[in-house]
KOLDOVO-798218 format. One line per 8 residues: number of its first residue (from 1); for each residue x, y, z of N, C-alpha, C, CB. Coordinates in nm, 4 decimals. Last residue first. Glycine has a CB too. Layout:
N
NUM = X,Y,Z,X,Y,Z,X,Y,Z,X,Y,Z  ...
//
This chain:
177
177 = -13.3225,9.3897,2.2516,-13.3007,9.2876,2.1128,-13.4245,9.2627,2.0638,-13.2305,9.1367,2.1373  -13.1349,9.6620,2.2577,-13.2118,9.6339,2.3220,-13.2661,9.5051,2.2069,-13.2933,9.7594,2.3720  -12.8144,9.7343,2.5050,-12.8263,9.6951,2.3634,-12.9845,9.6665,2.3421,-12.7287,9.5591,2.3286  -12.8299,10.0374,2.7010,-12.7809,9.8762,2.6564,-12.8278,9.8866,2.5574,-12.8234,9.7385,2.7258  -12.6141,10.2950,2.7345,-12.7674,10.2425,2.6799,-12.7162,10.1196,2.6407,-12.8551,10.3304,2.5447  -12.3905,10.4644,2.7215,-12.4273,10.4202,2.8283,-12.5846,10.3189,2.8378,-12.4237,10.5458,2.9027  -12.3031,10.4798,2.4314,-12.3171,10.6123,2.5031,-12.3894,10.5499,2.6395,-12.4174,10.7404,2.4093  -12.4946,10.1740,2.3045,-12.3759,10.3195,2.3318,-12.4494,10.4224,2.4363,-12.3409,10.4304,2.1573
169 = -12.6849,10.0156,2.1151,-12.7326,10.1486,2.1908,-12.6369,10.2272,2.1974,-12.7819,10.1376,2.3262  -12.8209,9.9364,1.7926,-12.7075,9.9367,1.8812,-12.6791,10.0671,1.9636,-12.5913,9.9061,1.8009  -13.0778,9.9973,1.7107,-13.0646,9.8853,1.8143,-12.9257,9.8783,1.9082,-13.0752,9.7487,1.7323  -13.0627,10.1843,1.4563,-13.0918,10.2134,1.6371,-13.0746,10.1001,1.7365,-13.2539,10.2563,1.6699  -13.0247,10.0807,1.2539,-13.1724,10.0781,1.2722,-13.1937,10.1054,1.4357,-13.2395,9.9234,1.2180  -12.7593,10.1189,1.1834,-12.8511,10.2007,1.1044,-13.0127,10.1866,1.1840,-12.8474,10.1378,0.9317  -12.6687,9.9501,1.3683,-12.6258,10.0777,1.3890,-12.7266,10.1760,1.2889,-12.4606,10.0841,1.3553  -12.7479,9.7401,1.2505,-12.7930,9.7116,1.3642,-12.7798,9.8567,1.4021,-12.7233,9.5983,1.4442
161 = -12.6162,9.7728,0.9984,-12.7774,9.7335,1.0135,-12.7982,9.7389,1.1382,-12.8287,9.5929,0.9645  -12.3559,9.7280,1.1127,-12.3809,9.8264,1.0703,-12.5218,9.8651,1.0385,-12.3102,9.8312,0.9884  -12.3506,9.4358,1.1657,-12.3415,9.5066,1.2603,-12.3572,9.6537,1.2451,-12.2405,9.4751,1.3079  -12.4057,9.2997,0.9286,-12.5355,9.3175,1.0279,-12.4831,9.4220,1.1244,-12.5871,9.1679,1.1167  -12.1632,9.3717,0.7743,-12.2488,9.4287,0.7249,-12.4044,9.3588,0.8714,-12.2419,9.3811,0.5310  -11.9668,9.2401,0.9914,-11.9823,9.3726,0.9871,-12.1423,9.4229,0.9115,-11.8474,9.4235,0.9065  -12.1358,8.9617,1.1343,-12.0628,8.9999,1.0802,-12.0577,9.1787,1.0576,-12.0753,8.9169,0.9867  -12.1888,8.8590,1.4687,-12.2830,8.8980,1.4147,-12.1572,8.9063,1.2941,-12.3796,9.0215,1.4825
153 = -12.3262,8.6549,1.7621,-12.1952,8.6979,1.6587,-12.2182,8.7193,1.5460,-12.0930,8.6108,1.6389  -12.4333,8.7419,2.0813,-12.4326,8.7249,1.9522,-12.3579,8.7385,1.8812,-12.4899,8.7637,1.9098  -12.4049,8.6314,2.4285,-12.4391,8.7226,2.3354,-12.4647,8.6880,2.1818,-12.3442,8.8097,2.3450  -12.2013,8.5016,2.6823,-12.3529,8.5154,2.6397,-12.3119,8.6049,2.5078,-12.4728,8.6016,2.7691  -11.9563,8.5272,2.7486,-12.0215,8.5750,2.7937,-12.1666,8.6203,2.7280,-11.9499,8.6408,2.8316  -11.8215,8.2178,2.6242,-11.7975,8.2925,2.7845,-11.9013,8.3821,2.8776,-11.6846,8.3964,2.7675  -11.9733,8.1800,2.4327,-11.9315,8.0712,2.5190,-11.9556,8.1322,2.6465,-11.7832,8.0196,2.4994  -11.8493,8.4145,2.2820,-12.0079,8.3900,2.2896,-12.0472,8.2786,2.4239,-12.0626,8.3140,2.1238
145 = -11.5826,8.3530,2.2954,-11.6441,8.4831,2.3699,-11.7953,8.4732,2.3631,-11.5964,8.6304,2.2978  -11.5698,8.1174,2.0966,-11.5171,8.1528,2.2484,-11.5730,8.2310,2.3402,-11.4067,8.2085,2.2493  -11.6659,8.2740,1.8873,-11.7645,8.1249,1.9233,-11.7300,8.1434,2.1260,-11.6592,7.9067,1.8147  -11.4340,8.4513,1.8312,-11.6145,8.4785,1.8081,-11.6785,8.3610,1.8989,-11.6809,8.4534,1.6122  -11.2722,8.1898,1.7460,-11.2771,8.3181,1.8719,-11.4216,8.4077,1.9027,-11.1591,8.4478,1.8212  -11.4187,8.0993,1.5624,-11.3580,8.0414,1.6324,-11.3563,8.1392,1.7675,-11.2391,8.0027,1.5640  -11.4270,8.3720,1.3551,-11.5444,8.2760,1.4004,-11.5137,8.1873,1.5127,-11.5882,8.1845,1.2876  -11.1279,8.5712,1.4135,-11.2471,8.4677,1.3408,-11.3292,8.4220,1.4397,-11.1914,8.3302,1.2637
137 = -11.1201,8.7675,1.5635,-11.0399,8.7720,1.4340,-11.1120,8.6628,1.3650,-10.8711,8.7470,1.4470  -11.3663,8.9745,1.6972,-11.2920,8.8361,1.7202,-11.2176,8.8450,1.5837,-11.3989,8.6835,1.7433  -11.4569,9.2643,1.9308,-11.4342,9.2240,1.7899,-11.3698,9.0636,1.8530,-11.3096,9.3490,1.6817  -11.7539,9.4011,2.0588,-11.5951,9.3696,2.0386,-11.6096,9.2480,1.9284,-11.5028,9.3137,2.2019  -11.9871,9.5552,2.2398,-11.9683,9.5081,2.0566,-11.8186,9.5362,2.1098,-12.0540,9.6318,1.8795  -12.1214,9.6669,2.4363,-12.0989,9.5682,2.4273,-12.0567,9.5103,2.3447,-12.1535,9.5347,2.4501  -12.1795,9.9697,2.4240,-12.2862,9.8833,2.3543,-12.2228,9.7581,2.4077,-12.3033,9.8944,2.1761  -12.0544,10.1387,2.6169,-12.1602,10.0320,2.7078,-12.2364,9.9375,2.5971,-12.2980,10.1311,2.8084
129 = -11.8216,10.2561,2.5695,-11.9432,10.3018,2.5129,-12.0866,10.2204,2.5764,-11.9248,10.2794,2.3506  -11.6197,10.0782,2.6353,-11.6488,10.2023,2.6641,-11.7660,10.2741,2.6518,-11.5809,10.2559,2.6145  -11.7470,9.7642,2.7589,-11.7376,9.8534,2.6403,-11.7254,10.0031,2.7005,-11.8736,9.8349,2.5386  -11.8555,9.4698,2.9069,-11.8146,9.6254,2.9773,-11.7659,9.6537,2.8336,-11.6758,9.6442,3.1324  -12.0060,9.2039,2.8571,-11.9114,9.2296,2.8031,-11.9319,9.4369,2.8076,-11.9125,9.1281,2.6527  -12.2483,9.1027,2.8918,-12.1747,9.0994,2.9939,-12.0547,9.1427,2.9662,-12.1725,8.9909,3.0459  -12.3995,9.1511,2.6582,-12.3926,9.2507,2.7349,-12.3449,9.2098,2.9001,-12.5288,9.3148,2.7185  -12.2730,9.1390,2.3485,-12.3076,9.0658,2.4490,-12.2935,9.1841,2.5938,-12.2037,8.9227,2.4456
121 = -12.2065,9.0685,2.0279,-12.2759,9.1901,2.0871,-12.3083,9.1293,2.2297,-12.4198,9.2456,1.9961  -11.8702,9.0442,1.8087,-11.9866,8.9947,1.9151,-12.0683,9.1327,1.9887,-11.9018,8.8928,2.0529  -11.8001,8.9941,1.4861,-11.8427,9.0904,1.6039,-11.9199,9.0284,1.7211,-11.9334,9.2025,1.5488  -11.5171,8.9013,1.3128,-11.6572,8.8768,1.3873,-11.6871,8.9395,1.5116,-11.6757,8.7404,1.4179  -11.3498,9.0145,0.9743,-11.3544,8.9962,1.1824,-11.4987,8.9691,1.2081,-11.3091,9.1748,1.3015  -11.3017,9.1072,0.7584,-11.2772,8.9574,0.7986,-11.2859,8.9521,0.9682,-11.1117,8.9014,0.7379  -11.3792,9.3444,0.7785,-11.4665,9.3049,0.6720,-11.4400,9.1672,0.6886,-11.4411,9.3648,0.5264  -11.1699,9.5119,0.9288,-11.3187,9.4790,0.9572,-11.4124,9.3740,0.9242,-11.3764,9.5613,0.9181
113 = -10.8683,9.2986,0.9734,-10.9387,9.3823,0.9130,-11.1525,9.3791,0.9283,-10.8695,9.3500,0.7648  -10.7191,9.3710,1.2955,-10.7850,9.2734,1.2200,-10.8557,9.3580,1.0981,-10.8908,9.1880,1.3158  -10.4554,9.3930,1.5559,-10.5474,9.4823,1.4270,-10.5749,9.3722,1.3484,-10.4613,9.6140,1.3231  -10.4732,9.2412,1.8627,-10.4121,9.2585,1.7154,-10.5439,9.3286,1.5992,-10.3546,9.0759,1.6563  -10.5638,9.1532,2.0545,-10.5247,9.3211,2.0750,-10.4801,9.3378,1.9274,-10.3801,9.3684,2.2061  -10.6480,8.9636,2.1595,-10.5186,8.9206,2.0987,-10.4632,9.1207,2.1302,-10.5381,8.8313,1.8824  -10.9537,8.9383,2.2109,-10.8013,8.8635,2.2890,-10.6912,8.9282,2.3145,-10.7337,8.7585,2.2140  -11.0460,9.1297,2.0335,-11.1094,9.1925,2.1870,-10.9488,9.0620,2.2922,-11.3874,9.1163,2.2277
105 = -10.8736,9.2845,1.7878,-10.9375,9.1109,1.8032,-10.9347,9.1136,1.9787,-10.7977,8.9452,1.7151  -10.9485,9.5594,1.6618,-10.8900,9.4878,1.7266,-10.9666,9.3594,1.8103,-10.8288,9.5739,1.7938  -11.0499,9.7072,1.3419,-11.0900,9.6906,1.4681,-10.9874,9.5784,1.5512,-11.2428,9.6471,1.4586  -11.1174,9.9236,1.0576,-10.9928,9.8309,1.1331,-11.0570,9.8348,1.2278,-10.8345,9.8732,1.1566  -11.2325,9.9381,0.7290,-11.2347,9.9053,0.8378,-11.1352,9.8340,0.9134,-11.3205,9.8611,0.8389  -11.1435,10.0864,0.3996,-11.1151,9.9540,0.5110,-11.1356,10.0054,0.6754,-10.9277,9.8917,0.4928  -11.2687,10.2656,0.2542,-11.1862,10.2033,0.1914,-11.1218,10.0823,0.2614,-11.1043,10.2906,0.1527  -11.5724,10.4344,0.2542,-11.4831,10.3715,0.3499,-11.3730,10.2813,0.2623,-11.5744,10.2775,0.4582
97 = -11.7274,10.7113,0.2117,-11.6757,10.6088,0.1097,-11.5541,10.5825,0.1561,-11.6688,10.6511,-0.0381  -11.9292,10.8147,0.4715,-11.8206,10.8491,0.3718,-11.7872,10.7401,0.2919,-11.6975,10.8965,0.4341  -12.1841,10.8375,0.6655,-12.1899,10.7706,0.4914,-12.0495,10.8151,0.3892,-12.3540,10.8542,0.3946  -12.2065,10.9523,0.8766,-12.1639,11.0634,0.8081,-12.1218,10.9939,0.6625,-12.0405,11.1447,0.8925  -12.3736,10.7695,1.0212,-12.4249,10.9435,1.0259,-12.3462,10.9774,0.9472,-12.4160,11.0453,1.1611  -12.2381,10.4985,0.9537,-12.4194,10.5741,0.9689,-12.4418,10.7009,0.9523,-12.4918,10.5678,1.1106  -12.0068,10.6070,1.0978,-11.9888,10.5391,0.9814,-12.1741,10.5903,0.9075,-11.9425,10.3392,1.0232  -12.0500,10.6561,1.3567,-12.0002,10.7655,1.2969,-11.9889,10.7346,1.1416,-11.8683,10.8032,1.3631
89 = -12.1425,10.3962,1.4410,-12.2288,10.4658,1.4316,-12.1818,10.6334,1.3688,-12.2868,10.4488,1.5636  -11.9232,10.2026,1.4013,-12.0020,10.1951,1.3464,-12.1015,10.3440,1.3432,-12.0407,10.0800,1.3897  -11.7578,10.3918,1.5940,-11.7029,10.3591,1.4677,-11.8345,10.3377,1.3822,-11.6011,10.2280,1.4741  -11.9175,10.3146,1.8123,-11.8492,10.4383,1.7435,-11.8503,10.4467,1.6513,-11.7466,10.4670,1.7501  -11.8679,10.0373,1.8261,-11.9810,10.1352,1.8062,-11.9738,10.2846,1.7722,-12.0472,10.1333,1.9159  -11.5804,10.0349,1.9090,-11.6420,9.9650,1.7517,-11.7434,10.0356,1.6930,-11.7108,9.8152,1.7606  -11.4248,10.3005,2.0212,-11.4802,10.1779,2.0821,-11.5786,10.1597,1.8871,-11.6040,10.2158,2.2865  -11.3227,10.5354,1.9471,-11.2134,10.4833,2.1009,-11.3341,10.3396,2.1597,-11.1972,10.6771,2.2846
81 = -11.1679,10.5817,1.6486,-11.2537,10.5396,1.7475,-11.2305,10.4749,1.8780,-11.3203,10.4720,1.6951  -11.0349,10.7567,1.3562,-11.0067,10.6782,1.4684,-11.0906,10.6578,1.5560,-10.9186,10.7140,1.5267  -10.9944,10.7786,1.0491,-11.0253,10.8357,1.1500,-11.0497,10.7528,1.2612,-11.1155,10.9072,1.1242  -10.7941,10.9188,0.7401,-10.8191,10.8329,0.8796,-10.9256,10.8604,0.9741,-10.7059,10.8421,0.9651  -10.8131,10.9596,0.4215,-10.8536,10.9959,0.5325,-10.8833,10.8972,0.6277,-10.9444,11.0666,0.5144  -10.7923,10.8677,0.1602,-10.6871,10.8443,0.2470,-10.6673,10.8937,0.4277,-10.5884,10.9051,0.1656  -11.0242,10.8247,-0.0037,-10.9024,10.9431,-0.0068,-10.7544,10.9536,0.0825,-10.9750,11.0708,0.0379  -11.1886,10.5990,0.1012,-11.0790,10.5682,-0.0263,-10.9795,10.7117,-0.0531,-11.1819,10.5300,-0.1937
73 = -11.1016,10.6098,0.4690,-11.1727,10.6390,0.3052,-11.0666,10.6438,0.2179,-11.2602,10.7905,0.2793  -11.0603,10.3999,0.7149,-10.9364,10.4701,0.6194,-11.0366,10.4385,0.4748,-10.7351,10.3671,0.6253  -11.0946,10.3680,1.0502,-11.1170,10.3301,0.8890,-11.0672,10.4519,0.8079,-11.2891,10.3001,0.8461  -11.0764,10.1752,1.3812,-11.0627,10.2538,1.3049,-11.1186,10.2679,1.1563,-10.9630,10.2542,1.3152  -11.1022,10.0977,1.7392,-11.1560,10.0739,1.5890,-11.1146,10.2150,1.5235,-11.3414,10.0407,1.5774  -11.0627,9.9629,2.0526,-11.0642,10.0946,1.9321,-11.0584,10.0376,1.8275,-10.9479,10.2054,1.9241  -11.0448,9.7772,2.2578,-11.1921,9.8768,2.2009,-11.1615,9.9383,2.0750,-11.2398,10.0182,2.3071  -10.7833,9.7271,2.2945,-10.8661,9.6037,2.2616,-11.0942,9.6413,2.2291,-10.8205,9.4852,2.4426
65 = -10.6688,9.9642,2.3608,-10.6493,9.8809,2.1752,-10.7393,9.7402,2.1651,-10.4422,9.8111,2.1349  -10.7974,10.2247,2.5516,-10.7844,10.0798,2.5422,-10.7730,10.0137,2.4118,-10.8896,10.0240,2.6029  -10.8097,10.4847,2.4769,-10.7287,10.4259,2.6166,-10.6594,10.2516,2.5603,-10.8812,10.4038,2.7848  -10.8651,10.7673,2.3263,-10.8307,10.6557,2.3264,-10.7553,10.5769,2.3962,-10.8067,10.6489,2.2556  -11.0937,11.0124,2.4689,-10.9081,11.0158,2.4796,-10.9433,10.8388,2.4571,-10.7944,11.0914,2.6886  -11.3651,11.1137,2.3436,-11.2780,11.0482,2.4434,-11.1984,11.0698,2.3904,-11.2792,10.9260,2.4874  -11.5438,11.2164,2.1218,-11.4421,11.3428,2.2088,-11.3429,11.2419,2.2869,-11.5467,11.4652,2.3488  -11.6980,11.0530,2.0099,-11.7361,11.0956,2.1336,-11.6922,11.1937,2.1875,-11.7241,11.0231,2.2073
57 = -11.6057,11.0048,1.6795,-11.7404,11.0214,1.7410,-11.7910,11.0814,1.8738,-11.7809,10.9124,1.7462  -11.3425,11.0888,1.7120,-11.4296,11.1389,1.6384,-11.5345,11.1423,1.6052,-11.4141,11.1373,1.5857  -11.1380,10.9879,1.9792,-11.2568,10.9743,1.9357,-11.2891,11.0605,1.8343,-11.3365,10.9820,2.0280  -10.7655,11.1151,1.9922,-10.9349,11.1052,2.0400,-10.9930,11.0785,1.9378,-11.0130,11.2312,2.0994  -10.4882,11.0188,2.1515,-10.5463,11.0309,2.0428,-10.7211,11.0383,2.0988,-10.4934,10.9041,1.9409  -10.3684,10.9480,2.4140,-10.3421,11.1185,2.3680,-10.4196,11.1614,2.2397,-10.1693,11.1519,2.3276  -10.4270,10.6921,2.4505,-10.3524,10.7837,2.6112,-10.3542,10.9400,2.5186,-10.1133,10.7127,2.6838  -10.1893,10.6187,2.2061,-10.3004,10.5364,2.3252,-10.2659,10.6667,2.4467,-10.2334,10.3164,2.3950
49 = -10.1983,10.6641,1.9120,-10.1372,10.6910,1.9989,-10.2569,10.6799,2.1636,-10.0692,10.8317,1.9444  -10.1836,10.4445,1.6843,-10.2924,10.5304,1.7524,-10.2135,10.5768,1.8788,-10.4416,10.4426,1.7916  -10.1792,10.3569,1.2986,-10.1175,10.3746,1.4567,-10.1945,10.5043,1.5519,-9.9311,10.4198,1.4404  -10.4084,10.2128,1.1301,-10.3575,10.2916,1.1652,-10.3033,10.2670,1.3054,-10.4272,10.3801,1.1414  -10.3407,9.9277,0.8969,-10.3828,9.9770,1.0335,-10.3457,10.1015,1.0621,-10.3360,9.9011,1.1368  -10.2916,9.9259,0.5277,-10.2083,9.9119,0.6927,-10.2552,9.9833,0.7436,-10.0628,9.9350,0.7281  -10.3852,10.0449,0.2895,-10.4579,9.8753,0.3290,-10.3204,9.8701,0.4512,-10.4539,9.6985,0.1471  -10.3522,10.3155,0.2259,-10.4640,10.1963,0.2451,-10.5058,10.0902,0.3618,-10.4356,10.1147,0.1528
41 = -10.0673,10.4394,0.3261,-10.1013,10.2848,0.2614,-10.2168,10.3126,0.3088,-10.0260,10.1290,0.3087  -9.9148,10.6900,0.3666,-10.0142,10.6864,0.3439,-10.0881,10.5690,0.2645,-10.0168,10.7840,0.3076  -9.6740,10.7132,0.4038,-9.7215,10.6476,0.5103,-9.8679,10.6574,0.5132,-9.6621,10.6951,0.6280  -9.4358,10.8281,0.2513,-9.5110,10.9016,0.2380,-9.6571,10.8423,0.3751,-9.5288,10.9039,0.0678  -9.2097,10.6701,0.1701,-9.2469,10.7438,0.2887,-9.3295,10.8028,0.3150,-9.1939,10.8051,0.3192  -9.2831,10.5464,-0.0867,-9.2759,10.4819,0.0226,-9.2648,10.5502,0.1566,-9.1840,10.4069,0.0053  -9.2818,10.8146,-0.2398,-9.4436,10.7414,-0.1889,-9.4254,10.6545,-0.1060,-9.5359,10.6633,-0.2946  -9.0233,10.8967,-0.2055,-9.1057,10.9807,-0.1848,-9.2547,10.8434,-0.1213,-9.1196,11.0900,-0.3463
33 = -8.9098,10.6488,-0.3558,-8.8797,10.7128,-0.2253,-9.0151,10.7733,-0.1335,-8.7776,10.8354,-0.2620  -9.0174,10.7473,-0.6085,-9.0481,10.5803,-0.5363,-9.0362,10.6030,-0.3990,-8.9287,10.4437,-0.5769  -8.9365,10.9609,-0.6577,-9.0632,10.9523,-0.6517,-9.0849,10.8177,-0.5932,-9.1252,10.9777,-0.7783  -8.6046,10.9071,-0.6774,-8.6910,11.0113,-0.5659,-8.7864,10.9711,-0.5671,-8.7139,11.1549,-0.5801  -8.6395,10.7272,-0.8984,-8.5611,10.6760,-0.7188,-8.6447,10.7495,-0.6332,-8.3691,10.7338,-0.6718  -8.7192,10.9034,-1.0866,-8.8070,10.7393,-1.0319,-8.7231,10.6849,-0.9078,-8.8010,10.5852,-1.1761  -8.4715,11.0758,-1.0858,-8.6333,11.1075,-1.0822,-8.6887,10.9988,-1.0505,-8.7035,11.1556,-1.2101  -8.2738,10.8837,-1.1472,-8.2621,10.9317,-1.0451,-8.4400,10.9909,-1.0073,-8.1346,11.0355,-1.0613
25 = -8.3502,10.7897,-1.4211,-8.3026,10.6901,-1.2901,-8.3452,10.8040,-1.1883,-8.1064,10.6326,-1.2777  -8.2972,11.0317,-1.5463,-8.4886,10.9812,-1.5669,-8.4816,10.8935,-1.4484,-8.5556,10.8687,-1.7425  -8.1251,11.0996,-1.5200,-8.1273,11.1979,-1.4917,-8.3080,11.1446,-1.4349,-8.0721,11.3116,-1.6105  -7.9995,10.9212,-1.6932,-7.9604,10.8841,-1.5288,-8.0124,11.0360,-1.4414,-7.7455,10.8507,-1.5060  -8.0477,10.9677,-1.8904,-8.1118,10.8536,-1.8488,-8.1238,10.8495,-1.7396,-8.0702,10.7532,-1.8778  -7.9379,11.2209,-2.0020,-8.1103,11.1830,-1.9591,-8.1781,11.0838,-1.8906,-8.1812,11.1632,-2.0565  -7.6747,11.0939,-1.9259,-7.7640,11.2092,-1.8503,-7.8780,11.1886,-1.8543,-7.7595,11.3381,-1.8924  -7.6808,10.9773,-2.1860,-7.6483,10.8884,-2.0334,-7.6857,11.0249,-1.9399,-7.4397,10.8152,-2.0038
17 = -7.7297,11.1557,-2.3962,-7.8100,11.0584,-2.3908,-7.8085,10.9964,-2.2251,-7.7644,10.9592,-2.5072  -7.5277,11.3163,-2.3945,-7.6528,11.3741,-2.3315,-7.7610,11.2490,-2.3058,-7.7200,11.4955,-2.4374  -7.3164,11.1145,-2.4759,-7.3044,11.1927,-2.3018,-7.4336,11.2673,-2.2803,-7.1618,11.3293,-2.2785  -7.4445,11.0799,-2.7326,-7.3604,10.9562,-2.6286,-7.4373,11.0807,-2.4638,-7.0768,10.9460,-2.6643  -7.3654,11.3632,-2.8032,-7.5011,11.2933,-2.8457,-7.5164,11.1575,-2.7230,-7.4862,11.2261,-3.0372  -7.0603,11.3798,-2.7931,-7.2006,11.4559,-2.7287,-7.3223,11.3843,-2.6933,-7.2571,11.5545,-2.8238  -7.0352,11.2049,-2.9549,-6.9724,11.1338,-2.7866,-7.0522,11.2633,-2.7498,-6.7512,11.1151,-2.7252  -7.0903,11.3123,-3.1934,-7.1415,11.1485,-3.1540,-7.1124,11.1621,-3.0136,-7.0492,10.9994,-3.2313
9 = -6.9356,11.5410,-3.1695,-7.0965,11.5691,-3.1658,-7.1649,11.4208,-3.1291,-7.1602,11.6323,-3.3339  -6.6962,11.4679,-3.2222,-6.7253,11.4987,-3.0669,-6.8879,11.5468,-3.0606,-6.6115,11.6363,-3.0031  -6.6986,11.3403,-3.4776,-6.6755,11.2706,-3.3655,-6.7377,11.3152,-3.2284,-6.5439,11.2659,-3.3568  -6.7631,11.5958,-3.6557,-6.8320,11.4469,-3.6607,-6.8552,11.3598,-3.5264,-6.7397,11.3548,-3.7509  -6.5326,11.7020,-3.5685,-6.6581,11.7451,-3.4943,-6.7728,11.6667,-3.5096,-6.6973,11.8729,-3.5302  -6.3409,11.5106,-3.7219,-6.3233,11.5849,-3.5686,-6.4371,11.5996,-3.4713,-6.2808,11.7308,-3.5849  -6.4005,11.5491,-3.9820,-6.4125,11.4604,-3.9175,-6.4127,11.4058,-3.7517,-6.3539,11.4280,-3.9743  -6.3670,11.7957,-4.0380,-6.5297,11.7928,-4.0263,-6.5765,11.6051,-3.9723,-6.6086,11.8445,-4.2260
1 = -6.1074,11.8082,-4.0358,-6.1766,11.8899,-3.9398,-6.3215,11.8442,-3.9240,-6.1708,12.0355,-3.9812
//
């Protein structure tokens, strides 16, 4: 008898063991699950709904992907811009702890990251905002659009100096040099 229950306490012991495990499997499926849907990455562009999303600097309705700019604080907070200057200048006034800048390559329309894009400031270049600041994915393209329509190519950290010290005008005010 005491060899009996010997036994079915081992194949107990056994069967609670493969439960816990597959009990610990299944918990790390869900939670993996969970954060991959969860669509809260960092480091991927935000999606903008063109035509219905707004400004958080101006109030506009976001029209154009070859103006809008975005950035994503290290909390995970988005916020969206319906032109660079914006962006820059809502960046200035409200000093949050930015985790990545997004802006679109003024060609291509493709999301670029801030911190690797080149800014041009040129004032034959129409902007919602009238500063004239669009983006290039590199220097190369940067060079292109300087070519085309006069101006300057600046990187983010001047272009945010330029937004801290008033020069970058907006809101219908040229740029003044």
């Amino acid at each position: 008898m005491k060899l009996i229950r010997e036994g079915r306490e081992g194949k107990m012991k056994i069967m609670a063991a493969r439960l816990t495990a597959y009990c610990l499997l299944l918990t790390a499926s869900f939670l993996l699950a969970l954060t991959a849907c969860s669509g809260n990455n960092l480091d991927t562009p935000p999606e903008i709904a063109y035509g219905r999303d707004v400004c958080v600097q101006c109030g506009m309705i976001i029209s154009e992907p070859q103006f809008a700019a975005s950035y994503t604080t290290k909390t995970g907070d988005v916020r969206l811009f319906e032109s660079i200057e914006d962006m820059a200048m809502y960046h200035i006034e409200h000093q949050e702890d930015v985790h990545l800048f997004w802006v679109h390559d003024y060609e291509t329309e493709e999301w670029v990251r801030g911190d690797e894009a080149v800014y041009v400031l040129s004032e034959t270049i129409i902007t919602p905002m009238g500063a004239g600041v669009v983006a290039a994915a590199d220097e190369a393209g940067a060079d292109v659009l300087v070519a085309q329509g006069g101006g300057t190519a600046v990187s983010l950290d001047q272009l945010l100096a330029l937004a801290k010290s008033g020069i970058l005008g907006g809101h219908g005010h040229s740029m003044s040099h």
